[in-house]
MDTraj code that builds the backbone (N, CA, C; nanometers):
import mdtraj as md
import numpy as np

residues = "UNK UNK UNK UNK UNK UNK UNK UNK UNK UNK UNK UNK UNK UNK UNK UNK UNK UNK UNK UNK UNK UNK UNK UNK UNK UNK UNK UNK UNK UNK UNK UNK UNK UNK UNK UNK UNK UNK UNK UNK UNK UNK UNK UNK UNK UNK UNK UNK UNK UNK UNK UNK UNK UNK UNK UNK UNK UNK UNK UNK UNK UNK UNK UNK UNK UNK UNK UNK UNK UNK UNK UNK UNK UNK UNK UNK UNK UNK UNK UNK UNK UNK UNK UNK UNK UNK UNK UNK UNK UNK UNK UNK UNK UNK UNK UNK UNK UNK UNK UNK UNK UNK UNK UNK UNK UNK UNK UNK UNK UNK UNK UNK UNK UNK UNK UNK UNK".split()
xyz = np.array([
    [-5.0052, -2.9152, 2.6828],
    [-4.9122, -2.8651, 2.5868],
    [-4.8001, -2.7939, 2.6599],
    [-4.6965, -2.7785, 2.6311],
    [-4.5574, -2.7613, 2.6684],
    [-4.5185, -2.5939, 2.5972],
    [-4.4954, -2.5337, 2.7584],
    [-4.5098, -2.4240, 2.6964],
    [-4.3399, -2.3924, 2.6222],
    [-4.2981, -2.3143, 2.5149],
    [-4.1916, -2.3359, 2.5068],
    [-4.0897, -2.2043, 2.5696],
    [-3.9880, -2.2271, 2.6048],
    [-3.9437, -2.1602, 2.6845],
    [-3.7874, -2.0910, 2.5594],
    [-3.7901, -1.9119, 2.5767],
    [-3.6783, -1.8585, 2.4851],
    [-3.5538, -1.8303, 2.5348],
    [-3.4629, -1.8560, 2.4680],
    [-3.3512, -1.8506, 2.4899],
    [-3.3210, -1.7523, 2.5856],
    [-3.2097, -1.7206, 2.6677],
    [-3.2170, -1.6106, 2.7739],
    [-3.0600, -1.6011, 2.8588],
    [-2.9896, -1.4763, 2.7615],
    [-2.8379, -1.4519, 2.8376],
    [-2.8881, -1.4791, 3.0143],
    [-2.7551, -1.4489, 3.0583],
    [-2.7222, -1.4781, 3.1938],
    [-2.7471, -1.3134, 3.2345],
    [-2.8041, -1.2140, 3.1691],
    [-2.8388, -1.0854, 3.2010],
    [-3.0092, -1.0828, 3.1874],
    [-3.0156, -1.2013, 3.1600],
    [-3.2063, -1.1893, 3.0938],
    [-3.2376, -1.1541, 2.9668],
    [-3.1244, -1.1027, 2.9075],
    [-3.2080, -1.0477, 2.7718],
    [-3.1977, -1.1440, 2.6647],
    [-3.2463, -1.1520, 2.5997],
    [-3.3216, -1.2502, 2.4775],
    [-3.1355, -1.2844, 2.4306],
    [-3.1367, -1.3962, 2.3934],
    [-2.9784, -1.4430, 2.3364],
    [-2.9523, -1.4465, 2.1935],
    [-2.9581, -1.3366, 2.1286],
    [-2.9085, -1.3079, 1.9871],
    [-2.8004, -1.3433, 1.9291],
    [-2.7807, -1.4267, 1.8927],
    [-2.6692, -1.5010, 1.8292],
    [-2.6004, -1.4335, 1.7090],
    [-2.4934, -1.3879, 1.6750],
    [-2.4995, -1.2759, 1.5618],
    [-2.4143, -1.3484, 1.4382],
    [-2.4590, -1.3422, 1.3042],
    [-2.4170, -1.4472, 1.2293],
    [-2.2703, -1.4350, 1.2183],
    [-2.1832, -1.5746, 1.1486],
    [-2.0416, -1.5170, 1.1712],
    [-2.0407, -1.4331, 1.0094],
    [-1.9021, -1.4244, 1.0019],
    [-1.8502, -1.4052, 0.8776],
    [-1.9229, -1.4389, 0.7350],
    [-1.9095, -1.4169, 0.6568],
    [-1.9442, -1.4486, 0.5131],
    [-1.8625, -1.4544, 0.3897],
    [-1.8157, -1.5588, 0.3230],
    [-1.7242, -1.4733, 0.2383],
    [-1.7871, -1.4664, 0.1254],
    [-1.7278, -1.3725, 0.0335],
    [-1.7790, -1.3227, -0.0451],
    [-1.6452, -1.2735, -0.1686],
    [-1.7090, -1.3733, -0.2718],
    [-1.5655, -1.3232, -0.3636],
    [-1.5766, -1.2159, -0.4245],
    [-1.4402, -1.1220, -0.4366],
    [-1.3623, -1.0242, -0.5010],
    [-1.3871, -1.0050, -0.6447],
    [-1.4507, -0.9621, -0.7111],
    [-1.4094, -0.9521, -0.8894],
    [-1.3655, -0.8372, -0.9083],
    [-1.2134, -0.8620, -0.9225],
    [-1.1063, -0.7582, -0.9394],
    [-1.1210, -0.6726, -1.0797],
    [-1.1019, -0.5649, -1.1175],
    [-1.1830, -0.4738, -1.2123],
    [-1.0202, -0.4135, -1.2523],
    [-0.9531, -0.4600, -1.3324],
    [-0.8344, -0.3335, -1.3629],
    [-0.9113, -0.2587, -1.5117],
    [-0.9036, -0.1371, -1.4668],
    [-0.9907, -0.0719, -1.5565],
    [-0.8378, 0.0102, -1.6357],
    [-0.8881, 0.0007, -1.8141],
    [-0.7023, 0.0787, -1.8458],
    [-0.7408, 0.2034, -1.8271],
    [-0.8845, 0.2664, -1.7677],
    [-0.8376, 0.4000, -1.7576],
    [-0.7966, 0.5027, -1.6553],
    [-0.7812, 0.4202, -1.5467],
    [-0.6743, 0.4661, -1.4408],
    [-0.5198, 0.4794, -1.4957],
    [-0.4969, 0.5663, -1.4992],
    [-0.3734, 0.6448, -1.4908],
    [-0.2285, 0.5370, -1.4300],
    [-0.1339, 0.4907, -1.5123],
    [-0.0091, 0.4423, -1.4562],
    [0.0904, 0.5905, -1.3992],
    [0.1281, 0.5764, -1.3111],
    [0.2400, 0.6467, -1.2724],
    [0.4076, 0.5944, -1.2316],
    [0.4784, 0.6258, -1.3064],
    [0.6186, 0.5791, -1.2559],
    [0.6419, 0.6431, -1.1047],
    [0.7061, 0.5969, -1.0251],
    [0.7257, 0.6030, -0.8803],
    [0.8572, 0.5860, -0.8584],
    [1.0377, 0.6333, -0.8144],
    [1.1430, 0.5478, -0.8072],
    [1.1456, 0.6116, -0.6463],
    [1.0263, 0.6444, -0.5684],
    [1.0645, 0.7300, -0.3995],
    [0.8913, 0.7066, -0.3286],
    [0.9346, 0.6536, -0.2406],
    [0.8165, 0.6226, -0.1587],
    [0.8490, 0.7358, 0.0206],
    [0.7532, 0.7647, 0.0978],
    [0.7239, 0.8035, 0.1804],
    [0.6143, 0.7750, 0.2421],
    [0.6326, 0.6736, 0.3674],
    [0.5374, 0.6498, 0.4491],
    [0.5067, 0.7118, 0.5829],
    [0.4209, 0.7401, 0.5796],
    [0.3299, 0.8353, 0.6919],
    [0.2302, 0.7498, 0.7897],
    [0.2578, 0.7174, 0.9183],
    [0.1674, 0.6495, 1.0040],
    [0.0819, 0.7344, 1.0610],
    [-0.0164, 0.7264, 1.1049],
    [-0.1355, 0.8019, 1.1435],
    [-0.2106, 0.7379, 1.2551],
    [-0.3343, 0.7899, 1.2909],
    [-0.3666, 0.7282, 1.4071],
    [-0.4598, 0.5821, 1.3429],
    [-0.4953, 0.5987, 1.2752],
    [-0.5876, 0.5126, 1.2187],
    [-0.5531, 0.4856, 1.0887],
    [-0.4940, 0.5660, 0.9728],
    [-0.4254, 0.4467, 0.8831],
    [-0.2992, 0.5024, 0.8613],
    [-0.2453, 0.4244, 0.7522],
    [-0.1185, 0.4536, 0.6934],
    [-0.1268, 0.5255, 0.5534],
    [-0.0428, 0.6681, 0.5598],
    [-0.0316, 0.7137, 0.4258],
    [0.0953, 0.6738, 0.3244],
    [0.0632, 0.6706, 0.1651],
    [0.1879, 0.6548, 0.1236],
    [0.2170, 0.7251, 0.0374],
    [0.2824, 0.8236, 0.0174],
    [0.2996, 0.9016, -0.0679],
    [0.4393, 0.8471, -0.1917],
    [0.4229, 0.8406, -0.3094],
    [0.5001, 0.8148, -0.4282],
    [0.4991, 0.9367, -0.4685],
    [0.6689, 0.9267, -0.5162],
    [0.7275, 1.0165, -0.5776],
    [0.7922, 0.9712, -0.6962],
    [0.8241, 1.0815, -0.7803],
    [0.9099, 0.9995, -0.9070],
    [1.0373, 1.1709, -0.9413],
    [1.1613, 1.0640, -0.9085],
    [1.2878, 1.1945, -0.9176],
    [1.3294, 1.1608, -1.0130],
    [1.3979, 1.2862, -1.0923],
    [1.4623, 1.2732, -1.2095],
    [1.5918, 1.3485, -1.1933],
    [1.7081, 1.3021, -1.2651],
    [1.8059, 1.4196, -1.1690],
    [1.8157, 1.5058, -1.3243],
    [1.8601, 1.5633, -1.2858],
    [1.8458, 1.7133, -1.4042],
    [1.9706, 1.6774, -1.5053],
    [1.9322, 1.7110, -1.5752],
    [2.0196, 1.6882, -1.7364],
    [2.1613, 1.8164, -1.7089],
    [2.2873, 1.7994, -1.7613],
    [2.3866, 1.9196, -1.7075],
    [2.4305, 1.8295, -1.9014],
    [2.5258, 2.0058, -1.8846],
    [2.6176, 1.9518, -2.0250],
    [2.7516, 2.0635, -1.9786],
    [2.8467, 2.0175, -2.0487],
    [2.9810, 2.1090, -2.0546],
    [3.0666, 1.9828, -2.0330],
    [3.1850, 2.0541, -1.9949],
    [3.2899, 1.9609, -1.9522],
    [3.2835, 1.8774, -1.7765],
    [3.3463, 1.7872, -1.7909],
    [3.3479, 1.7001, -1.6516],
    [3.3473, 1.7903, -1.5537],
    [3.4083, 1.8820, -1.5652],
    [3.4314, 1.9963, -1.4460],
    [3.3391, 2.1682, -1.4633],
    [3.2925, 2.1399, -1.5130],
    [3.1644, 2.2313, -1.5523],
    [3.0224, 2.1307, -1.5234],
    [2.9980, 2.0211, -1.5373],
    [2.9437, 1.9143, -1.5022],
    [2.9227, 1.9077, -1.3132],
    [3.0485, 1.8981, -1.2846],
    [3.0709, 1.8691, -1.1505],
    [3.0002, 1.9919, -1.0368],
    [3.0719, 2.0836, -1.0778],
    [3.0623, 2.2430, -1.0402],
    [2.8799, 2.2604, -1.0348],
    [2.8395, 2.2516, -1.1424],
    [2.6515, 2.2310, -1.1815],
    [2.6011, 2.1551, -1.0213],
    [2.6708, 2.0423, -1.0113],
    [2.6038, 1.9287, -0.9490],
    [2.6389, 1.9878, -0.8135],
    [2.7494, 2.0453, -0.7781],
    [2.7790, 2.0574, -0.5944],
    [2.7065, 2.1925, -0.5832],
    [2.6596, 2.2824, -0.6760],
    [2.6116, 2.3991, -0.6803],
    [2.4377, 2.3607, -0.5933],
    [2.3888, 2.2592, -0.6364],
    [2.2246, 2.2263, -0.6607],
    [2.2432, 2.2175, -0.5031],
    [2.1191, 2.2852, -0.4793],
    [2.0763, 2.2759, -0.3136],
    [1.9900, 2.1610, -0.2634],
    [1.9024, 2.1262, -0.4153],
    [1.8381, 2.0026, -0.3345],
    [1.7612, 1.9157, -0.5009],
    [1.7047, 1.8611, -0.4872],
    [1.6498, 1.8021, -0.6385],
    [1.5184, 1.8147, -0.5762],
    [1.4032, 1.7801, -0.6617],
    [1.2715, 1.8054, -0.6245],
    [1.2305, 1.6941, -0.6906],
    [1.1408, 1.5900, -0.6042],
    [1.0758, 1.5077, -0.6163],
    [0.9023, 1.5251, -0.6633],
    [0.8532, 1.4847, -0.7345],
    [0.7222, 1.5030, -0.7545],
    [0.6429, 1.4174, -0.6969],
    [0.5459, 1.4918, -0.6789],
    [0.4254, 1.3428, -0.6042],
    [0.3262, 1.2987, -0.7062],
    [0.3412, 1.1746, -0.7258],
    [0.2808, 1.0887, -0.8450],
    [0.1487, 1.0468, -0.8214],
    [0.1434, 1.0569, -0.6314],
    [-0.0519, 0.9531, -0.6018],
    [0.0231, 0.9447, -0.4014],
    [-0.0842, 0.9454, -0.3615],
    [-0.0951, 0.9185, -0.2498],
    [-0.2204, 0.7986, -0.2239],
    [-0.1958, 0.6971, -0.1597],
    [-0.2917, 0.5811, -0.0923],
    [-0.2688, 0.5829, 0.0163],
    [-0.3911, 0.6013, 0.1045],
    [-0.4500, 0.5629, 0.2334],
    [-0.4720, 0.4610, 0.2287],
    [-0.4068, 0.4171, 0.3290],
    [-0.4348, 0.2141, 0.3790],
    [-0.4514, 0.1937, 0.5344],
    [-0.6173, 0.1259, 0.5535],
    [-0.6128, 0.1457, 0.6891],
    [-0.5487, 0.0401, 0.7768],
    [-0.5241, 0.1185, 0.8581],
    [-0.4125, 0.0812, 0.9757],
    [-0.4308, -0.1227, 1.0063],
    [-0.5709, -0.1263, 0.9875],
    [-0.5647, -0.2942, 0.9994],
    [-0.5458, -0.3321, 0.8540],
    [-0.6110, -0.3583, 0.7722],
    [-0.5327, -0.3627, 0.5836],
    [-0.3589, -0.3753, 0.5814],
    [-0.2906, -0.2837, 0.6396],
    [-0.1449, -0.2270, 0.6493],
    [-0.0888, -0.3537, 0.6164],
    [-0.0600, -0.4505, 0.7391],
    [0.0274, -0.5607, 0.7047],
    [-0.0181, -0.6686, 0.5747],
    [-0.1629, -0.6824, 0.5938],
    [-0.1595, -0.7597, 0.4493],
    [-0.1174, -0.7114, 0.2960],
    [-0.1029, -0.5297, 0.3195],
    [-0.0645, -0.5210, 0.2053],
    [0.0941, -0.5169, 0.2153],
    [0.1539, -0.5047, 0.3225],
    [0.3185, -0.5456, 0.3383],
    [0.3249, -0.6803, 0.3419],
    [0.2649, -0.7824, 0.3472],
    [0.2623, -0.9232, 0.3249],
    [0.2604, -0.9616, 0.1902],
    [0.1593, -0.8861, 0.0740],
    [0.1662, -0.9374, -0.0447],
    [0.3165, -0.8977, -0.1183],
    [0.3479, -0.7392, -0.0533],
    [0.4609, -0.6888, -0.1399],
    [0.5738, -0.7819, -0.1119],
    [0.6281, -0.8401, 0.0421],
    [0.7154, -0.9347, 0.0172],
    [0.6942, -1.0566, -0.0239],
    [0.5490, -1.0952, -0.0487],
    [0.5461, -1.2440, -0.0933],
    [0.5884, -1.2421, -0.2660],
    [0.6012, -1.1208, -0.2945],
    [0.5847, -1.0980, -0.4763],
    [0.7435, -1.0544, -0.4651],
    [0.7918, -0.9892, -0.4246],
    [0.9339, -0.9558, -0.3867],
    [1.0305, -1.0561, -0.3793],
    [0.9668, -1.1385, -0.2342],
    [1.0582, -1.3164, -0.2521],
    [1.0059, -1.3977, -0.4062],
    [0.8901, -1.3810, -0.4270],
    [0.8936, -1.5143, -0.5926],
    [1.0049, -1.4157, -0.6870],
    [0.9936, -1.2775, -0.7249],
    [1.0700, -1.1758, -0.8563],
    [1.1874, -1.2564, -0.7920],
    [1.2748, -1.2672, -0.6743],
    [1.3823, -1.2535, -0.6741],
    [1.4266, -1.4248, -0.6684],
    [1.3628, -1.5077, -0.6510],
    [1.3508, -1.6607, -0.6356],
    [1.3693, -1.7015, -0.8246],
    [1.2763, -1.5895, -0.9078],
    [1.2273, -1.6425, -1.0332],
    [1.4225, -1.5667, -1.1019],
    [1.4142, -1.4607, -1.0707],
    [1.5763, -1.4295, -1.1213],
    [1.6855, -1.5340, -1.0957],
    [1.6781, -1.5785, -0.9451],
    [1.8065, -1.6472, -0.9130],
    [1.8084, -1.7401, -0.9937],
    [1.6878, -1.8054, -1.0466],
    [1.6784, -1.9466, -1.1245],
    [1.7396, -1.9355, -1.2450],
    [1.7263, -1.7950, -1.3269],
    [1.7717, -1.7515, -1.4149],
    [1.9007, -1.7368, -1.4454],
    [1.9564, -1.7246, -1.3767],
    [2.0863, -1.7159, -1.3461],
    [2.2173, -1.8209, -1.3977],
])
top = md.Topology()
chain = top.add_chain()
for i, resn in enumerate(residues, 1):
    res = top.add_residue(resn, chain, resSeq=i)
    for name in ("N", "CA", "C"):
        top.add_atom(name, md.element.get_by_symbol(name[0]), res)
traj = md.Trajectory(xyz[None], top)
């Protein structure tokens, strides 16, 4: 009988083959009770390991009087204040696929307008 002989790296140790990949589908969940937030100001923050993004949403302040009572209001203001609406952490490998989907949806919105046109 034939003895059988085990597999064996070029270090001696037993040759563990490690399975590949798997895929495994996504069932995407939009739940309505997460919170929408309007956003018109983004701020991105790189890090060592991911990317932060902080959304903001500015409003510029309501003024009344005349054009020049109006004006005067506006060169007076030292700064406007932005609110922060949500911050997402995206890790540093994730990063480009989610800058990949935003211009792939960016080029069709603006492909689907021109047609419109």
């Amino acid at each position: 009988m034939a003895k059988k002989r085990s597999s064996r790296t070029s270090q001696g140790k037993p040759d563990q083959k490690k399975p590949g990949p798997v895929a495994i589908p996504i069932e995407w969940n939009f739940r309505d009770d997460v919170p929408g937030q309007y956003a018109n100001h983004m701020v991105v923050i790189e890090g060592e390991h991911e990317f932060v993004l902080h959304f903001f949403s500015l409003t510029s302040p309501g003024f009344f009087g005349s054009p020049e009572q109006i004006k005067e209001k506006i060169q007076a203001l030292k700064s406007i204040k932005a609110n922060s609406v949500a911050k997402i952490i995206v890790p540093r490998a994730r990063y480009p696929d989610f800058v990949a989907a935003l211009k792939t949806r960016l080029e069709g919105s603006r492909a689907a307008d021109s047609e419109a046109d």
